[in-house]
N, C-alpha and C positions, 0 to 999 in steps of 0.2 A: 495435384501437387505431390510429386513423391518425394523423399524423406530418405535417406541412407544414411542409419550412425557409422561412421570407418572408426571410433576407437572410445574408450572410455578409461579415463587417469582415475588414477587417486591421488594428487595433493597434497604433502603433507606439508606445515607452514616451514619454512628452511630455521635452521638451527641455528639459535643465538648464542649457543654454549653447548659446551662436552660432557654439561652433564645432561642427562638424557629427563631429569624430573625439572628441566626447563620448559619443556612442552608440552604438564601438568597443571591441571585446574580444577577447584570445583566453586562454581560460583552458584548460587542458591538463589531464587527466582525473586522480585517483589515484587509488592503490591500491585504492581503496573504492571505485571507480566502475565500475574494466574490469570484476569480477566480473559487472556486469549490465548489460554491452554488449550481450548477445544475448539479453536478458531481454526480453520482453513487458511491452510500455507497463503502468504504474500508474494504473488508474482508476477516479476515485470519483463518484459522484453523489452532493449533498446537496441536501436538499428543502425549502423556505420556504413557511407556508403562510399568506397573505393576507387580513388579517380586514375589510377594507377595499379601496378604492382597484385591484381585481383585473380591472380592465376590460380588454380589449383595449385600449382609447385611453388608458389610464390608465396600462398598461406602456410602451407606445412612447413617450409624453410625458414618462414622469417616470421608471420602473424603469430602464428600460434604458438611456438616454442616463447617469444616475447611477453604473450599472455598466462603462460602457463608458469616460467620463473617468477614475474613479476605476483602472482596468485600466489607461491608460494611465501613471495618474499610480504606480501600483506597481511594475511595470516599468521603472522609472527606478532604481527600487532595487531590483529583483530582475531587472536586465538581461540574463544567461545567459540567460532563458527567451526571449527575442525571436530568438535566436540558430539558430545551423544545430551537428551536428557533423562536422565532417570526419576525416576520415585518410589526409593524403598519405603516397607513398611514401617521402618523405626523414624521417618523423616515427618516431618508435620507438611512438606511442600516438595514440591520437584526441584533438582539445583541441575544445571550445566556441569557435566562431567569429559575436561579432556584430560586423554592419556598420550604418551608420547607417541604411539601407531596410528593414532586417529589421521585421518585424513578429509578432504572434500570430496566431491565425485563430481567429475568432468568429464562431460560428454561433449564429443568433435560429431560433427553431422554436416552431411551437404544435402542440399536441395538445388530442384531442377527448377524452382516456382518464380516468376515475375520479380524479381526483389522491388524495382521502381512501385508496383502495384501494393504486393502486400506490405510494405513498409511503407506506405501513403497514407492521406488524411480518410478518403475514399468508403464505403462500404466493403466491406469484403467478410466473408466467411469466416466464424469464428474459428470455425475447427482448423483452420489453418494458422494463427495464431497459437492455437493451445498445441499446435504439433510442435513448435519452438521453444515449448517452456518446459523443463528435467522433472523427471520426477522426484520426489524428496521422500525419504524412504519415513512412513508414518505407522504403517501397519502391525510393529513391533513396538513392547512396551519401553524400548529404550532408543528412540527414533533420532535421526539425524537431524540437524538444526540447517543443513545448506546444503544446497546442489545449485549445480551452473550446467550451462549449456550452449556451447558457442557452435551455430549453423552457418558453414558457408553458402552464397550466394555465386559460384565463378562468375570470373567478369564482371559484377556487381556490386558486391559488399557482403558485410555482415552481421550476424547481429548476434548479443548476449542473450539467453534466459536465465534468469535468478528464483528458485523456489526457496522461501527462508520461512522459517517457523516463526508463526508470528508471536507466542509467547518469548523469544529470544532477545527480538529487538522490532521495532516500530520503524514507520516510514521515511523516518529522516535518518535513524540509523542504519536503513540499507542504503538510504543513498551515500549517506557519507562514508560506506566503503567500499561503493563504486565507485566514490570521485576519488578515494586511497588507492586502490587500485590502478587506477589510469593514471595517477600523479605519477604510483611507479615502476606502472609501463612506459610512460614516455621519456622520463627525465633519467632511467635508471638507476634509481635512488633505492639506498637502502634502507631510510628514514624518514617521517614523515614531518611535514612541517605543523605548527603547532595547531593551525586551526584543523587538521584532518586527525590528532592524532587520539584514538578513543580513551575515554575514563572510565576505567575498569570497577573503582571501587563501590561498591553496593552500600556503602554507608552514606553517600551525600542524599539515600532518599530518605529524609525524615518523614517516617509518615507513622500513626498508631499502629502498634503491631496486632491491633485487635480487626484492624479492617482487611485482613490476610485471611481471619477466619469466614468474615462473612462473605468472600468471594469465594474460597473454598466452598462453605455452605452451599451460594448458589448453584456449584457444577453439580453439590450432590441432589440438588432440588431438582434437576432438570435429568437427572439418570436415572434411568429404567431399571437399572438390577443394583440394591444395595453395593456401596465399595466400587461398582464400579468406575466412578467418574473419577477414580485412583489412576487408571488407566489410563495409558500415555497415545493408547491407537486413536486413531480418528476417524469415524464411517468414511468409507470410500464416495468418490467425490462422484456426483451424480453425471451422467452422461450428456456430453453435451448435444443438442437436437441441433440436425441439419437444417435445420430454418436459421439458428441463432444467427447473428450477426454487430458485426461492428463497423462504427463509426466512429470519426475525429472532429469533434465542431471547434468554433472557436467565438472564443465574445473578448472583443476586440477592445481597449481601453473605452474610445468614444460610446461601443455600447454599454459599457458599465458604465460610464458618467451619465449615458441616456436614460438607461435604468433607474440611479438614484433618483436624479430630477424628478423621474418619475413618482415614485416612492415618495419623495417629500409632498409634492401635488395633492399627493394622491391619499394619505396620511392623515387622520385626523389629531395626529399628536404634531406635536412641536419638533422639526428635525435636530433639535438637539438632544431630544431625547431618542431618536433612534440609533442604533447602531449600524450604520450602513458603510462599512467594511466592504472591497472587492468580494468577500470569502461569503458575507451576508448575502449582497445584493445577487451572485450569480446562481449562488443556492436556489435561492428562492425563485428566481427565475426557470431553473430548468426543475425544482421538484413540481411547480403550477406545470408546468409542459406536462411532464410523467404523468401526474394523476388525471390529465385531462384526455391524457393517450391511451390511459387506461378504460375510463368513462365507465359505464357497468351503473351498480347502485351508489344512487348519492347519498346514502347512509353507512355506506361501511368502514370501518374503522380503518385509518391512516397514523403510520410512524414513522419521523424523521430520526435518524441518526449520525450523529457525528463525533469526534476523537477529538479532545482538546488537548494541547498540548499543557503540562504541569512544570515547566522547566522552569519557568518564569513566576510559580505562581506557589510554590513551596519555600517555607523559611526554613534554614537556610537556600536561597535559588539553588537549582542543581545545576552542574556546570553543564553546557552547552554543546560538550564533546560528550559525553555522559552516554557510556555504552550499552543499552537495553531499550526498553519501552518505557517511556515519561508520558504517556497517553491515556486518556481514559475517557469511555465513553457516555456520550450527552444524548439524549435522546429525547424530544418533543412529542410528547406522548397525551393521550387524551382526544385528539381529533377526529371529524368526520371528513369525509372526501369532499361533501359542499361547501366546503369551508375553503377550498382551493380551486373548486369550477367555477364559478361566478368569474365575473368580468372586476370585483375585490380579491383576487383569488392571490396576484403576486402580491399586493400591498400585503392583504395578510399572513403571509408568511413573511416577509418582510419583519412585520410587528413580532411576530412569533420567537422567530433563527435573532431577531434583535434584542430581546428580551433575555433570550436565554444565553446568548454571548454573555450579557452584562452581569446575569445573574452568576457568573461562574467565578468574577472575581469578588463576589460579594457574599460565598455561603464559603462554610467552612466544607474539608476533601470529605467528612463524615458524613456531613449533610446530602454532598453531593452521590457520596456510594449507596445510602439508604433511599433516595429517589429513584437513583438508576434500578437498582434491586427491586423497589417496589414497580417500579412502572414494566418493568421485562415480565416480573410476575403476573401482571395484571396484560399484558398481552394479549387478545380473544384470537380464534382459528380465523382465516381468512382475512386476518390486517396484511393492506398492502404496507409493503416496508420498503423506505428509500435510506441508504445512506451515503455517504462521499469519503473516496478512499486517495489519499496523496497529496499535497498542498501546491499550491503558488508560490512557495517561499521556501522549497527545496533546494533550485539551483541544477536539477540534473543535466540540466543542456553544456552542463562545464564540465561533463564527465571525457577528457578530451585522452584518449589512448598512445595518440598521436597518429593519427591518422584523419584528426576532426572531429569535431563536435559530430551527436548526434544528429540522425535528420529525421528521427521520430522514437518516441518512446511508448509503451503501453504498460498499464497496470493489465494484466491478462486474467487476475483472480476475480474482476468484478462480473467477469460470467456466472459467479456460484452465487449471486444471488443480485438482486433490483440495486443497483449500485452506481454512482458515475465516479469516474477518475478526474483529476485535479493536478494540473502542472502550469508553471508558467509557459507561456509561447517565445518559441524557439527564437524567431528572428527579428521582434519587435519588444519594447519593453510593457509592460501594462497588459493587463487583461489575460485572460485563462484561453487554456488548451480543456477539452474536456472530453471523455471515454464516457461510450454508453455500449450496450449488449442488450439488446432486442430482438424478438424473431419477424421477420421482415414482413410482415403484414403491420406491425407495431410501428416499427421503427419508421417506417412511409410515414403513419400519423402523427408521429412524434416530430421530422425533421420540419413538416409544413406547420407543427404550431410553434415552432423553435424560430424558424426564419418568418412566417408573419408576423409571429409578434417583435419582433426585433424591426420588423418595416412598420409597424404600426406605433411606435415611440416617437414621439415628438423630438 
């Protein structure tokens, strides 16, 4: 697959006023943001496939001059992203710094490769994926919060990559402005309507301001040279291996209703005290797959991870448009790997991801940061580690440019580590789309415990 960038923009969000300190900001991180200060950019590729009009001269003319006003014109309302973050020394935290030259960086690129193939459910090579997604400049201590990257496909279609700093904003806040975005590229609007349009103010997070310090604390826990976890760089991302690979599966509504049955059956509690959520029951279905594809010692330590959303679960609630990260992460800690080989292996995790749902509306956010802290601490060398990066209840398939819904999307960063991705399914309602990155000797064993046990459900 070769690769030719033909040009690279800068972006600046288009101007709402003549004065020029209208396309100024400094917004200052919370609670919910330091946690993934040191966290590896979020990046996704979504793919657009062209049933007309897919010329070379036909995207430069028309596709992308389209994308590139409309980019400007969203940025005006999603202005943090044009920004830098800093962290001086007189600052107790990092804040969001834009000035009125700031800009995005957009990179145009064509490729010669399969678009039907690599934009499929299909296995296919990772590194052809990660050639699709921009880089997001990190290596300096006042890094860029956004980068895009739109590849043509001629004759074929296209597709977006988005690298976005995940201390900026969380998973629902990149999608909600890709779906700003495409609202206004298609309709060309200058405005957005009210459920796309973000809430900027950093006061609706009510949270202790003492639990700033203790995430603070942990980045300085886990840095190597005093002051440095002040530092805004992030180690360079490790090399992806020519074996890696990906895949697109899917569990279809019927097999999550087959799932639960199952789970209750199977249960020695009372199914009303479980929590068996689509989010629950498909987890635990494909982490029992992972740990079983992994095999090795049945005594080595295992940890679950996952991101709960706070919108809903802080008083005052924070509103729903609510521009940053409302996430924070949950993590089932304390486990062996027998605990999920056995033929109890989905029930128990099951009981586990059920448990720990329920528990999150029932502790206070202090309770829950001193777990998480402690349990990351207590971490031993060699724990296999699963987590799940994106929801079901996103919506990104309505990200429509006007050219059509997408016809596949990927989270592309769950290469950087044991990770599945998490979307609704495109063309049915119910049931998950899900991303895995394995190296293909794995991923063989992984796809035959994934579909026989889904033929082995009653």
């Amino acid at each position: 697959m070769a690769l030719k960038v033909t040009k690279i923009s800068q972006v600046s969000p288009a101007s709402n006023s003549s004065n020029d300190s209208a396309n100024s900001m400094v917004l200052p991180l919370t609670f919910f943001d330091l946690r993934w200060l040191q966290f590896h950019p979020t990046e996704r590729v979504i793919f657009y496939k062209l049933i007309k009009d897919s010329s070379l001269e036909s995207f430069l003319s028309v596709i992308l001059p389209k994308l590139e006003l409309s980019l400007s014109i969203v940025l005006r309302h999603y202005l943090p992203l044009a920004g830098r973050l800093t962290w001086s020394s007189q600052d107790p935290k990092p804040s969001i710094i834009v000035s009125p030259n700031d800009y995005v960086s957009l990179t145009v690129a064509e490729s010669d490769a399969d678009f039907s193939r690599i934009s499929g459910k299909g296995i296919r090579p990772e590194s052809e994926i990660r050639s699709l997604v921009p880089e997001l400049s990190l290596s300096c201590d006042s890094p860029s919060v956004l980068s895009l990257q739109v590849t043509l496909f001629p004759n074929q279609g296209f597709c977006i990559g988005i690298a976005s700093h995940h201390s900026v904003m969380d998973g629902k806040t990149v999608v909600r402005f890709i779906k700003s975005w495409a609202h206004i590229c298609k309709h060309g609007a200058m405005d957005l309507p009210e459920d796309l349009t973000p809430v900027l103010d950093r006061t609706v997070i009510n949270v202790p301001a003492s639990l700033d310090a203790k995430i603070i604390e942990l980045l300085s826990y886990f840095s190597e040279v005093k002051d440095s976890f002040r530092s805004l760089k992030l180690l360079p991302p490790k090399e992806i291996s020519p074996d890696l690979v990906r895949i697109s599966l899917e569990l279809t509504r019927e097999n999550i209703e087959k799932l639960r049955e199952q789970a209750k059956r199977e249960s020695a509690r009372s199914h009303h005290e479980l929590h068996l959520s689509t989010f629950v029951v498909a987890n635990a279905y494909l982490w029992t797959c992972l740990v079983k594809t992994r095999g090795g010692d049945e005594n080595r330590p295992v940890r679950f991870m996952y991101a709960a959303d706070f919108r809903n679960r802080l008083d005052p609630p924070v509103p729903e448009m609510y521009f940053g990260n409302c996430v924070f992460p949950i993590g089932c800690f304390g486990y062996k790997a027998n605990v999920f080989l056995g033929e109890d292996g989905f029930v128990n995790m099951v009981e586990i991801l059920s448990d720990s749902v329920r528990s999150i509306g029932l502790r206070k956010l202090e309770t829950i940061c001193e777990l998480y802290i402690n349990g990351t601490k207590s971490v031993k060398p060699g724990t296999q580690i699963g987590s799940i990066a994106g929801s079901n209840q996103f919506g990104l398939y309505g990200s429509d440019f006007g050219w059509g819904k997408p016809c596949n999307s990927e989270i592309a960063s769950i290469d950087r580590n044991e990770a599945f991705s998490m979307s609704e399914r495109r063309d049915e309602p119910g049931g998950v789309e899900i991303g895995l990155c394995l190296k293909k000797c794995e991923m063989d064993i992984f796809i035959y415990l994934f579909q026989n046990g889904l033929e082995m459900v009653l």
